[in-house]
N, C-alpha and C positions, 0 to 999 in steps of 0.2 A: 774403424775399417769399413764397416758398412757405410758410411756419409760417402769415405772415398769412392767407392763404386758408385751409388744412388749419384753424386755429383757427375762425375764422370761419365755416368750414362746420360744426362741429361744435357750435358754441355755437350753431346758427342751428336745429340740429336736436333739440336739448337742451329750446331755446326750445318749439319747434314739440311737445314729447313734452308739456313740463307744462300746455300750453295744452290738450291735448287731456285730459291726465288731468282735467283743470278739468272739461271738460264730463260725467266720471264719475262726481266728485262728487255726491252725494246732498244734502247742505247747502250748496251754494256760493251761494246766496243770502240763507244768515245770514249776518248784518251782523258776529255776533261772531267768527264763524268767519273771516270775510273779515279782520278787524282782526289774526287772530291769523296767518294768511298774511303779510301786510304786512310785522308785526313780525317774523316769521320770515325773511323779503326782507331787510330791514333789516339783520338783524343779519347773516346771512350776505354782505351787500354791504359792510357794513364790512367784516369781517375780510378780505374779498377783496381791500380797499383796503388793507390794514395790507400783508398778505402782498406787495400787486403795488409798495408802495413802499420795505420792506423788501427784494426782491429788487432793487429799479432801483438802489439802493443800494451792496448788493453788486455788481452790474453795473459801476458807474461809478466805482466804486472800485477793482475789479481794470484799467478801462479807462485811467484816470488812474496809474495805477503803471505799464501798458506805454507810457504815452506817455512818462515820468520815464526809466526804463530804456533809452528810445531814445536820447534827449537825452546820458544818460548813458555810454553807451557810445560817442558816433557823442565826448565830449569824452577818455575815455578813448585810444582811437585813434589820436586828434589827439596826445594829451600822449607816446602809446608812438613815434612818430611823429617826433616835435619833440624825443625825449630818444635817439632810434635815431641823429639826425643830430649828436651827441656823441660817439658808441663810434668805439672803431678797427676797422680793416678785419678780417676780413670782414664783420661787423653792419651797419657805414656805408652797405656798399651792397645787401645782400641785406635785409633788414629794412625800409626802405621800399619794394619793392618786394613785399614780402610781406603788407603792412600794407593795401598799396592794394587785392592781391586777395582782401584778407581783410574789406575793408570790399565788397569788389562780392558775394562769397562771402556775409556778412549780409542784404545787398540782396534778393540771390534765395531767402533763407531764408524771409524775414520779408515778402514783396513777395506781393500778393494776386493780381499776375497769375499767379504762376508754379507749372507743374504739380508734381503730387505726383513724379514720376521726375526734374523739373529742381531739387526742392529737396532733396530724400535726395543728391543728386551734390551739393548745394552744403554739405550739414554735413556730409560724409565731406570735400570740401576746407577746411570751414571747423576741423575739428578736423587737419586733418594741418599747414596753418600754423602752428598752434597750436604742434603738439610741434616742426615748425621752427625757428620764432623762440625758445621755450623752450628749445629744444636749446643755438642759437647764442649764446642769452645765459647760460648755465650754462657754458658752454665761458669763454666770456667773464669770467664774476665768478671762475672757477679760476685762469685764469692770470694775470688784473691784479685784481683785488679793490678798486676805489677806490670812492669815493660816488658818484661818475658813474657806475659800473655800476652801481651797487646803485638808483641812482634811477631808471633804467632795467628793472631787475627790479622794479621797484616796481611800474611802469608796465604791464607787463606782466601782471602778476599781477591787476592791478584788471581792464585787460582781458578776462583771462578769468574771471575771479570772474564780471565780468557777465552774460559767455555763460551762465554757469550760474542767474544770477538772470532771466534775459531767460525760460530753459524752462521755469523753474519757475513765472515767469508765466502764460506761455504754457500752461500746464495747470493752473493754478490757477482753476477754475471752480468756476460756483455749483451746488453740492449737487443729486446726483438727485432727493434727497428732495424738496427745494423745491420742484423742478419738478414731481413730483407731485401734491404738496399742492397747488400752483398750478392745477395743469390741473384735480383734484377740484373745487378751489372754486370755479372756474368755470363747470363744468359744473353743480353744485350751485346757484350762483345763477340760472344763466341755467334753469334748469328752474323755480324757482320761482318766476321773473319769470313766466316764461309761464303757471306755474300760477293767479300773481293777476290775472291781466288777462281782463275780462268780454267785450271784443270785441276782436279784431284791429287793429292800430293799427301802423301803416309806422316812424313816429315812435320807438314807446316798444319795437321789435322791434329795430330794425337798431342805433340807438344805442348800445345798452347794449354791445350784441355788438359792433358795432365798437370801441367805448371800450376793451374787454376785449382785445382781439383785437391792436391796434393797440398796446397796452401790453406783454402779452406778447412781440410779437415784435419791439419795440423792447429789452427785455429782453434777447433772444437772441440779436440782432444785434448787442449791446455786448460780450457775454460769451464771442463767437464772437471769437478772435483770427486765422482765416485767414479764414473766408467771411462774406457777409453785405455789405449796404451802408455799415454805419460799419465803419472801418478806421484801424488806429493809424497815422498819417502816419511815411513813413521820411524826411520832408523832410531832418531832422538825417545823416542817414546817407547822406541823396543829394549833398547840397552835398559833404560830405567827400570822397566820390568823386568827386566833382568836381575839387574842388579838388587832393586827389591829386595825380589824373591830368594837371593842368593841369602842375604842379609837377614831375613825374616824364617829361615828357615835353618839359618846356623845353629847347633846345640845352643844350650843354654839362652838365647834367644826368649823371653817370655813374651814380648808381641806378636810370635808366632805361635801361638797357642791361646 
């Protein structure tokens, strides 16, 4: 929300520069000179439109892979979970119980309310489960070695395979350069709009800029993976803790205790 305004004031005064360089002009009432502004408008507002759908692209593209990667890990989890409740003791019972604070651990990782000091706590627990459960199933495939372990280390391993595909997401952002180039040519246009226009017009001011404005930091806000008003749904990884906790906390239940 803030980009949209800081944008929008900036284009607004971009606008407001080349309108004035307008009236410096010594020829602005040749007709040819004017056609040649236009075209110059023109061409510079395409490429503004090539640049601003080209980047919405990248945007929703990296946006749609951390939504892929939720899904994927919140079924990962389930399966390390569902294959924990196969092993012999100790895994049987310490393994879903580590599973579940390992999916509330993601929660608070990836979850847009939570502060920068309550998520650094949560991927320092979310990596120390990690070597936990790793630990206890290493122990495990040493001294019985059956497919039942080993589909369980499988299970595992995809787990945290994913933690590592989730970060790399998670910083996987669209190029500074772009962003430059970006904010350039917008600045660039909106000066030259304001350069071709022969009077003041509420209409052919604000639209352009807002169109601009409003694209950008729709942009920003997809490509933003913690702040901003679109946000990757943790639905997938909320039900699981849900469900969990339903499960670990039912009587007789001994993984919950």
């Amino acid at each position: 929300m803030a980009l949209f305004f800081v944008a929008g004031g900036v284009l607004l005064l971009a606008h407001e520069i080349g309108f004035r360089l307008r009236a410096l002009a010594k020829n602005r009432d040749d007709k040819d000179w004017e056609k040649q502004v236009h075209e110059t408008r023109n061409q510079i507002a395409i490429l503004l439109s090539l640049l601003i759908g080209f980047s919405m692209s990248m945007a929703l593209s990296r946006f749609d892979l951390r939504k892929e990667l939720v899904i994927d890990e919140a079924n990962a989890i389930g399966t390390a979970y569902l294959r924990a409740g196969m092993q012999a003791e100790p895994v049987r019972s310490k393994a879903p119980v580590l599973l579940r604070d390992y999916v509330d651990s993601r929660i608070a990782i990836y979850g847009n309310a939570a502060e920068e000091d309550a998520r650094n706590s949560a991927v320092q627990r979310s990596k120390q489960i990690q070597d936990e459960l790793w630990s206890e199933a290493t122990a495990e495939a040493q001294q019985t070695p059956t497919p039942i372990v080993a589909i369980y280390v499988s299970a595992l391993n995809d787990m945290i395979d994913l933690d590592g595909k989730r970060i790399a997401a998670r910083l996987n952002r669209i190029p500074l350069d772009i962003w430059v180039l970006l904010a350039l040519l917008s600045i660039m246009t909106s000066v030259v709009v304001g350069y071709g226009q022969r009077h003041r017009g509420a209409l052919a001011t604000f639209v352009p800029v807002l169109m601009v404005a409003i694209a950008v930091s729709l942009i920003a806000d997809l490509d933003s993976p913690v702040s901003g008003l679109i946000q990757v749904s943790q639905q997938s990884m909320q039900t699981l803790s849900a469900d969990l906790h339903m499960q670990l906390s039912a009587p007789g239940n001994a993984a919950a205790h």
